[in-house]
C-alpha positions as CSV (number, residue, x, y, z in Angstrom):
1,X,-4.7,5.0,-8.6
2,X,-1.4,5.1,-10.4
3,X,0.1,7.1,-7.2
4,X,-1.0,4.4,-4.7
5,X,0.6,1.6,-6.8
6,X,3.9,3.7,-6.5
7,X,3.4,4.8,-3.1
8,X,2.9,1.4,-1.7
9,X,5.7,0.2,-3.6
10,X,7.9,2.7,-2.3
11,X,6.9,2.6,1.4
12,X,7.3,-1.3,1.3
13,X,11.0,-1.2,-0.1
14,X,12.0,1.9,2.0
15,X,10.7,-0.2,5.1
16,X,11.9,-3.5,4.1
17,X,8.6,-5.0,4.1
18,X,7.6,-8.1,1.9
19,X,4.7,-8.4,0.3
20,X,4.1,-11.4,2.5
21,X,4.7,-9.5,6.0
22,X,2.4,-6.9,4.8
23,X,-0.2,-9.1,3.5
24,X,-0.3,-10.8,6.8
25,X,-0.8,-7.7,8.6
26,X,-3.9,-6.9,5.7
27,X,-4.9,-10.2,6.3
28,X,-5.0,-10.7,2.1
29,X,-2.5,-12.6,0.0
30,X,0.4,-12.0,-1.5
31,X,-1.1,-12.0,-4.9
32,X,-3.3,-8.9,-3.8
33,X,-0.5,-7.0,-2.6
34,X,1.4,-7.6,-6.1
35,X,-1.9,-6.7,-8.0
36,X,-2.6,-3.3,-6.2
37,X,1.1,-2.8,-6.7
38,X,0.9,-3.7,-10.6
39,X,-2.2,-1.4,-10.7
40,X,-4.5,-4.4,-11.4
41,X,-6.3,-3.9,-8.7
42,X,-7.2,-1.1,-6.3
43,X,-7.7,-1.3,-2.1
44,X,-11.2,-0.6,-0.7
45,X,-10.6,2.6,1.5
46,X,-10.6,0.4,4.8
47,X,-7.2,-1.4,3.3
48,X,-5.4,2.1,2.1
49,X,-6.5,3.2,5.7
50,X,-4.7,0.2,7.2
51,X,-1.4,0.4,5.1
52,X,-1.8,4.3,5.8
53,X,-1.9,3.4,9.4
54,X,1.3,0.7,9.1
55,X,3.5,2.6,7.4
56,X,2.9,6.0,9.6
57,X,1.7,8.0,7.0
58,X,-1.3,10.0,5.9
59,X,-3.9,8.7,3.2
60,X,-3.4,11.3,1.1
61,X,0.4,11.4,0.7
62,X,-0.7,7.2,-0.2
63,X,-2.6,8.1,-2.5
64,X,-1.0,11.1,-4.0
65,X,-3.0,14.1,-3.1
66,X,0.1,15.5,-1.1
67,X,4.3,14.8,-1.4
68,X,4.9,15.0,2.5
């Protein structure tokens, strides 16, 4: 999952989105965000489906299958 921890990184500075705002949305904490981020921790598929859906992309591009 070393793409998704890059991906979601990416997405969230590119959008100007905060770890709080996001985990808000997710309805996690912050600390969840940061671990998936740090590759600590991975998402169940219903979360990476979610931050798929927030940021407008697909879930493979999150997690790396495809660059577009």
């Amino acid at each position: 999952m070393t793409k998704f921890a890059e991906r979601l990184f990416e997405l969230r500075e590119e959008n100007k989105v905060t770890m709080e705002v996001l985990a808000e949305y997710l309805k996690v904490n912050k600390s969840t965000i940061s671990k998936w981020e740090r590759k600590k921790s991975t998402p169940n598929i219903d979360y990476a489906y979610q931050i798929a859906l927030y940021f407008n992309v697909s879930c493979d591009f999150l997690l790396g299958l495809e660059d577009n």
